[in-house]
C-alpha positions as CSV (number, residue, x, y, z in Angstrom):
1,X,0.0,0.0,0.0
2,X,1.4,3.4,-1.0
3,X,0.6,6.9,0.8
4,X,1.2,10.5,0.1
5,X,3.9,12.3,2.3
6,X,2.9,15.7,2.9
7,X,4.9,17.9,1.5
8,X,6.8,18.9,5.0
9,X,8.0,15.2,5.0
10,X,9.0,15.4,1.7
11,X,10.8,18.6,2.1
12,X,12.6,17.2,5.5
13,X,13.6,13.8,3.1
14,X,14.8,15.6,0.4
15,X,17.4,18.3,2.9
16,X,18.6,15.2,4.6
17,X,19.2,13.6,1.5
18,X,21.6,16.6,0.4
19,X,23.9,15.5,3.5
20,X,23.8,11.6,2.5
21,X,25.7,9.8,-0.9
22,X,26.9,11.7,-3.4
23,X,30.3,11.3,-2.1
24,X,33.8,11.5,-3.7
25,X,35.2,8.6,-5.6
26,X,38.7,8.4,-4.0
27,X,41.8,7.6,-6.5
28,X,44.5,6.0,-3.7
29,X,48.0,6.1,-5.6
30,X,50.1,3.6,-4.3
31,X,53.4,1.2,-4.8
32,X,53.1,-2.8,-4.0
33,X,56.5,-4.5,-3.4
34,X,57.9,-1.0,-5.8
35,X,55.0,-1.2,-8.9
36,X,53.1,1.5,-9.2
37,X,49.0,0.5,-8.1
38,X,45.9,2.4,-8.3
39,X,42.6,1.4,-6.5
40,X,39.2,3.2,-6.4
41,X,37.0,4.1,-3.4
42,X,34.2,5.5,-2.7
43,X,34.4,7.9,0.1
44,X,31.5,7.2,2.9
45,X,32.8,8.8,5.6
46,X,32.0,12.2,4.3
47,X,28.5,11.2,5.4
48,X,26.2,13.1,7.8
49,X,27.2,10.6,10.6
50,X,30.4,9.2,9.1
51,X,29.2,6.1,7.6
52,X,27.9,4.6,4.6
53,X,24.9,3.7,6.6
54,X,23.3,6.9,6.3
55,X,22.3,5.8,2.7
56,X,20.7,2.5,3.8
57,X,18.9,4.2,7.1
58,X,17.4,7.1,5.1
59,X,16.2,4.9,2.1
60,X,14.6,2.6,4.4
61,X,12.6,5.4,5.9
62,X,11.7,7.1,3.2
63,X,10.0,3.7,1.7
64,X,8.4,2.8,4.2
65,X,6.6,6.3,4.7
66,X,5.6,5.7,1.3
67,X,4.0,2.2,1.7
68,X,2.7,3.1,5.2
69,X,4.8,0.7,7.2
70,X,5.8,3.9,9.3
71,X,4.0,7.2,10.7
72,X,4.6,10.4,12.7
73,X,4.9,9.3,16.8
74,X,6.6,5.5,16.1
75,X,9.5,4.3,17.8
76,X,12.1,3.0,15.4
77,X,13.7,-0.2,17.0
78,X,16.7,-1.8,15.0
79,X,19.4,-4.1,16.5
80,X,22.9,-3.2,15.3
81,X,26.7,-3.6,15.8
82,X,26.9,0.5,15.7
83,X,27.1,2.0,12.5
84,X,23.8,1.6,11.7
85,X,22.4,2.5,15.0
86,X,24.0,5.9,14.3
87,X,22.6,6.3,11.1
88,X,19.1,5.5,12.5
89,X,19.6,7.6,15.6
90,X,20.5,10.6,13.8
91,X,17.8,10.6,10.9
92,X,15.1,8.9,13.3
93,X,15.6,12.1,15.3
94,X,15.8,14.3,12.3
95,X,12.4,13.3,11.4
96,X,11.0,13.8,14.9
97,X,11.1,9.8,15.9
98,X,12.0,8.3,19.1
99,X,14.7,6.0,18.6
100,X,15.9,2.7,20.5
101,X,19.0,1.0,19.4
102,X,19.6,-3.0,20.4
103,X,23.3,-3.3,20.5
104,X,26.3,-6.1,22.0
105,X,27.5,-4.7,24.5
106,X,31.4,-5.4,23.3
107,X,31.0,-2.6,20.8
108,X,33.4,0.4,20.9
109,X,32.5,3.1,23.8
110,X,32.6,5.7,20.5
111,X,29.6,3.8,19.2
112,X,27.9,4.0,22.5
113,X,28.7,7.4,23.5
114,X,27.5,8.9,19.7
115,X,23.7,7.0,20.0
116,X,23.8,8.1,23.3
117,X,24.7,12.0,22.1
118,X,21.9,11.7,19.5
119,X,19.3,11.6,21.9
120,X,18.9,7.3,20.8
121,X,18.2,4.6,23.8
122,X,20.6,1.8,24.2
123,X,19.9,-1.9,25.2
124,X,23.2,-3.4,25.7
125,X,23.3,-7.2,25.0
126,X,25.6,-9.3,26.5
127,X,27.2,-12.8,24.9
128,X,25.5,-14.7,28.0
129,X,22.5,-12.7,26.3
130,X,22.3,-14.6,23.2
131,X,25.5,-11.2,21.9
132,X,23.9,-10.3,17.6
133,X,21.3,-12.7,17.3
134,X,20.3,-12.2,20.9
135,X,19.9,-8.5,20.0
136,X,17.5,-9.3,16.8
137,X,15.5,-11.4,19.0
138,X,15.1,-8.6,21.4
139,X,14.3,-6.2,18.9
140,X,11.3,-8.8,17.4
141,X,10.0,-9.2,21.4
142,X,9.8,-5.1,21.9
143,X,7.6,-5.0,18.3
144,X,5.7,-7.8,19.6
145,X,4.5,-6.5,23.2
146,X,4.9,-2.5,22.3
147,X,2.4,-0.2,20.1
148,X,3.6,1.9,17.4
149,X,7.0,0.5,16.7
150,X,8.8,0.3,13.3
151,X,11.8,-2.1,13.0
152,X,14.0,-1.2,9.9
153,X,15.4,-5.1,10.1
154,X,18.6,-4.3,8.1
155,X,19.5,-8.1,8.0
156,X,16.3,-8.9,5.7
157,X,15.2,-5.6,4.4
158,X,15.6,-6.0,0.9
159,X,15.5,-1.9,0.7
160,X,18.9,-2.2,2.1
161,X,20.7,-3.7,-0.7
162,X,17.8,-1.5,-2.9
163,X,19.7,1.7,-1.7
164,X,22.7,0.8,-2.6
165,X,21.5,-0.1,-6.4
166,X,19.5,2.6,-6.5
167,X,22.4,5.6,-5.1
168,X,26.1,4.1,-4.7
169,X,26.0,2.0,-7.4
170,X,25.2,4.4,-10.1
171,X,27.6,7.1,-8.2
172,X,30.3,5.5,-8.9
173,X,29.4,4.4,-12.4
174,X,29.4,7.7,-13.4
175,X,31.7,9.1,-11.5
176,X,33.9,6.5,-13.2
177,X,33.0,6.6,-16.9
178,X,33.2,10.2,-16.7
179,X,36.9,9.3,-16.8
180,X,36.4,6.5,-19.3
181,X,36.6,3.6,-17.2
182,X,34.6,0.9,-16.6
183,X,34.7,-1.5,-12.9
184,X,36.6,-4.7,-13.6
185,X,35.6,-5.9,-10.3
186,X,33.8,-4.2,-7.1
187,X,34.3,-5.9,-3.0
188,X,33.2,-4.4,0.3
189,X,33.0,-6.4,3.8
190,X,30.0,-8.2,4.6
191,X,27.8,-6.6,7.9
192,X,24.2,-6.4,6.4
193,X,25.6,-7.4,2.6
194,X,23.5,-4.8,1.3
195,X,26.3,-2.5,-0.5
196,X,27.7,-5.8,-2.2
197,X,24.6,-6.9,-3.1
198,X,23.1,-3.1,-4.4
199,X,26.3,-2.2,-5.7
200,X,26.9,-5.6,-7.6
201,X,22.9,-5.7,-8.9
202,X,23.7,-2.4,-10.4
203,X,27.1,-2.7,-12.1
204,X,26.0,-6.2,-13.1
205,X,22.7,-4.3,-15.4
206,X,25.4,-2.3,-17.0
207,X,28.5,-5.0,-17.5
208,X,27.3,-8.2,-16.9
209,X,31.0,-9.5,-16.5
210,X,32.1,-7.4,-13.8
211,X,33.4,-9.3,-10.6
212,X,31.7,-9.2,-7.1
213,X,33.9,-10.1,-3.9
214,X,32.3,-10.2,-0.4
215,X,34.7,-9.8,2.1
216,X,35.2,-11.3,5.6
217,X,38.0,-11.5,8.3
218,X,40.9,-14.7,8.2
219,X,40.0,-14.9,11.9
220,X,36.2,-15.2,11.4
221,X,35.0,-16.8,8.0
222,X,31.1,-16.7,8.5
223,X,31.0,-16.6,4.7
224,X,32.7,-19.5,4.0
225,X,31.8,-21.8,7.0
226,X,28.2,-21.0,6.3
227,X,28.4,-20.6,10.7
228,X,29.6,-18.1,13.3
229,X,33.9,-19.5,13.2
230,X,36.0,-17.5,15.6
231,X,36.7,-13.5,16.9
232,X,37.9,-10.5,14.8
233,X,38.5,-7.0,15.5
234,X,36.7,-5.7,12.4
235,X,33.7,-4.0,13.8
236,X,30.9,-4.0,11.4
237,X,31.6,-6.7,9.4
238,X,31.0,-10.8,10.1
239,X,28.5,-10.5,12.4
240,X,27.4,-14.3,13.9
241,X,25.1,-15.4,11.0
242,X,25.0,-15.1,7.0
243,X,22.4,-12.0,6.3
244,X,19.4,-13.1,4.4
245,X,19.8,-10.5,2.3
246,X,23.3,-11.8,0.7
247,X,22.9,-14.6,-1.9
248,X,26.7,-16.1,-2.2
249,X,25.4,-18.1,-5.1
250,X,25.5,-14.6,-7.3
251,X,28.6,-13.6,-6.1
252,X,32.4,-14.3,-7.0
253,X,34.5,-16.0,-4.7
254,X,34.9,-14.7,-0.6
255,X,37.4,-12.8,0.2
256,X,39.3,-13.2,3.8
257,X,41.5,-10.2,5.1
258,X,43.6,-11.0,8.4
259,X,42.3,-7.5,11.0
260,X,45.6,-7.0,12.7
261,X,46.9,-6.5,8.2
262,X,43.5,-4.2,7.9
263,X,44.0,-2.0,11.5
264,X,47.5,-1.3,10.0
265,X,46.6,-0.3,6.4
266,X,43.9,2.0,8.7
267,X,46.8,3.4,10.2
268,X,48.4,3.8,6.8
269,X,45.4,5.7,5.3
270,X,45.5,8.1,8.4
271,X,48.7,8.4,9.0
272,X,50.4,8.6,5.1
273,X,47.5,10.2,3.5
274,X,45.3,12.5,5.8
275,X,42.1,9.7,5.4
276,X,40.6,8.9,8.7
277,X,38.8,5.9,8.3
278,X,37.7,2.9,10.1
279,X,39.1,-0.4,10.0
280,X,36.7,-1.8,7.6
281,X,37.9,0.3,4.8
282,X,41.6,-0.9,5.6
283,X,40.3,-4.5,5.4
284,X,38.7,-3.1,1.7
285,X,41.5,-1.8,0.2
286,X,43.4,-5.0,1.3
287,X,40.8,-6.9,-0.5
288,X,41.1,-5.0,-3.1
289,X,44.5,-5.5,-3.8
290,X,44.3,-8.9,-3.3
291,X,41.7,-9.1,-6.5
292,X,44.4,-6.7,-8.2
293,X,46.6,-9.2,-8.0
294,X,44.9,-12.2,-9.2
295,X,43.5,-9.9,-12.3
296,X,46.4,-8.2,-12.9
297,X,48.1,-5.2,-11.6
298,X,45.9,-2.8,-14.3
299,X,42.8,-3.8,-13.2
300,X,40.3,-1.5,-12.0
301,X,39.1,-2.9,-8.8
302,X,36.3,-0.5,-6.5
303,X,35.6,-0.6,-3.2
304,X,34.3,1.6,0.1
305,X,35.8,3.3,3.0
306,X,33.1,2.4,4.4
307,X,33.3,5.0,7.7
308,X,35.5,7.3,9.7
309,X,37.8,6.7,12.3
310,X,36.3,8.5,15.2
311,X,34.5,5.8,16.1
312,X,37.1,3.3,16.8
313,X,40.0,5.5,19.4
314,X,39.2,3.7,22.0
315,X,40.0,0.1,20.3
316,X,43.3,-1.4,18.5
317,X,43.4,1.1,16.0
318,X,45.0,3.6,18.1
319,X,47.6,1.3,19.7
320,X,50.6,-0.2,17.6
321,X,49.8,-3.4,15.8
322,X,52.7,-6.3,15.5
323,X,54.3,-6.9,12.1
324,X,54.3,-9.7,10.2
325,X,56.1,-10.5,6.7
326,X,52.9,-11.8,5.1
327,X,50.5,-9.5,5.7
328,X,50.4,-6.9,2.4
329,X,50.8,-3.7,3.9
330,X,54.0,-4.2,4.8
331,X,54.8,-3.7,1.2
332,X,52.6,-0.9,0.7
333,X,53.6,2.3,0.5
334,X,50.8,5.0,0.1
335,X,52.1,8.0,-2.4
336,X,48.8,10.0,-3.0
337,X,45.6,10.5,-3.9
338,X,43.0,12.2,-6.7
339,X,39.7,13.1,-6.2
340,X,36.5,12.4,-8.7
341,X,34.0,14.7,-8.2
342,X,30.6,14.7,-6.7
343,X,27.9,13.8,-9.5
344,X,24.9,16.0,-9.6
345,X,20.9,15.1,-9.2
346,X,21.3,15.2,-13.7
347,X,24.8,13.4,-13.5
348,X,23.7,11.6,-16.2
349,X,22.8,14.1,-18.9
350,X,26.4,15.7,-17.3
351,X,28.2,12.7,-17.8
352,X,27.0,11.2,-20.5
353,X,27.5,8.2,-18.5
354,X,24.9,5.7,-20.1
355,X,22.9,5.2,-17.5
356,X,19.3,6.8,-18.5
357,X,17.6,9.0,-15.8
358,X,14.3,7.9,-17.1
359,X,14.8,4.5,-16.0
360,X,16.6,5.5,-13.0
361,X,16.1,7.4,-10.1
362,X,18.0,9.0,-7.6
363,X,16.0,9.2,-4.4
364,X,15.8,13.1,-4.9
């Protein structure tokens, strides 16, 4: 069932939009074991809360406005690891919702502190608890026994992987062949799965050969095991369960990134190049250079940096990580980086990109 947003709502939408996606398409210059690389990323920590979350959160609201699953005066409820609980904290209270955020309670104290700052609720869960999965089951109990709630359900929410075809996806697209190039391959680390799976629906309706990695952590291959295997220090990413939202089966093959090689390529990023990001986007890049290899050094691999750094100074980021030979930042070195631009609400009739504005949509 669809219902008309008055026109306050869709003016409030369409403002918050303007501080979500549209986000630089980073070129990271680098050398591996003394060749000269390039990678591609897109640049998600410019985002209103620092995370390429914001994208999924908004578009999620803004759908189910339109098909009534949410009003003015509900609660939104969503279990998270953190990022996510941000984005919905921030935009929930944006649009005048109270907002309650489900959350393990081995998260970093910058996660807590920022749902806390946004005016959000937290219910910690511990391991004992029943840790990720004891969170979603919380979540589903408070919806059950509570009026007026709306749970987003990232997990399952096809929307999810929907903003990402519909906004991040086509960024980059045009962002790219507006410097004649086209994606040989695209990977980003598996939380929800929804930017692989947007991302990779979209470049796959304009190159049908294009390559699609998910990522996960050596020390915790949920992905591969088809089970929760192990800890990692990868926040965000490789939750306890495969997300029903990712099918492997359309995908290209798993990629596994140690966290102690990703928290130092992090620190690379920062340190070498001025980009504060999170540890995720140090696990991407790795990943991506990993594909790069196996494709050959001149392919163009894309990825995310999927967040900032500010969320993560109280964890192993900030403290020095122990070398070792065979992890491939050690024979990294970071030399620079160029910037493709921002695309505009007609980046296509700009571009000349190929991708037809008539039979796609930015969310403006």
């Amino acid at each position: 069932m669809k219902v008309n947003i008055d026109n306050s709502f869709k003016s409030r939408f369409k403002d918050i939009w303007r501080l979500i996606g549209n986000s630089p398409l980073l070129v990271i210059e680098f050398t591996f074991k003394d060749q000269p690389r390039i990678l591609y990323a897109k640049a998600e920590h410019f985002s209103i809360t620092g995370s390429i979350k914001d994208r999924m959160a908004l578009y999620i609201l803004e759908k189910a406005y339109k098909e009534g699953k949410i009003k003015s005066g509900d609660t939104i409820v969503e279990a998270t690891s953190g990022n996510t609980g941000i984005a919905f904290a921030a935009i929930g209270r944006a649009l005048g919702h109270k907002v309650k955020i489900i959350m393990p309670d081995w998260m970093s104290r910058e996660r807590v502190e920022i749902i806390k700052s946004l005016g959000a609720d937290i219910i910690p869960v511990s391991k004992q608890q029943g840790g990720f999965l004891g969170s979603i089951k919380i979540s589903e109990e408070i919806a059950a026994n509570e009026p007026n709630i709306f749970l987003p359900r990232q997990f399952s929410n096809e929307a999810n992987a929907e903003a990402h075809e519909r906004t991040t996806g086509p960024e980059i697209w045009c962002q790219m062949q507006y410097h004649n190039l086209i994606p040989d391959a695209f990977i980003a680390g598996v939380g929800t799965g929804g930017t692989v799976m947007g991302v990779g629906r979209f470049f796959r309706s304009m190159n049908p050969a294009v390559k699609l990695h998910p990522l996960e952590p050596a020390e915790s291959p949920t992905l591969s095991t088809g089970h929760k295997v192990g800890t990692h220090r990868i926040q965000g990413i490789s939750d306890e369960f495969i997300p029903a939202i990712v099918k492997l089966d359309t995908l290209d093959e798993v990629i596994a990134v140690p966290d102690g090689d990703s928290i130092l390529m992090a620190q690379k990023l920062a340190c070498q190049l001025g980009l504060a990001v999170g540890i995720s986007s140090g696990a991407n890049l790795l990943g991506a250079l990993q594909i790069q290899n196996k494709m050959g050094k001149d392919a163009i691999i894309t990825t995310v940096f999927a967040d900032c750094n500010k969320k993560y100074l109280s964890t192993d980021l900030m403290r020095k990580e122990p070398v070792r030979e065979d992890y491939l930042s050690q024979h990294v070195e970071l030399t620079g980086f160029k910037v493709y631009k921002r695309v505009c609400d007609t980046c296509c009739e700009m571009y000349d990109c190929g991708v037809q504005m008539k039979e796609f949509q930015f969310p403006l």
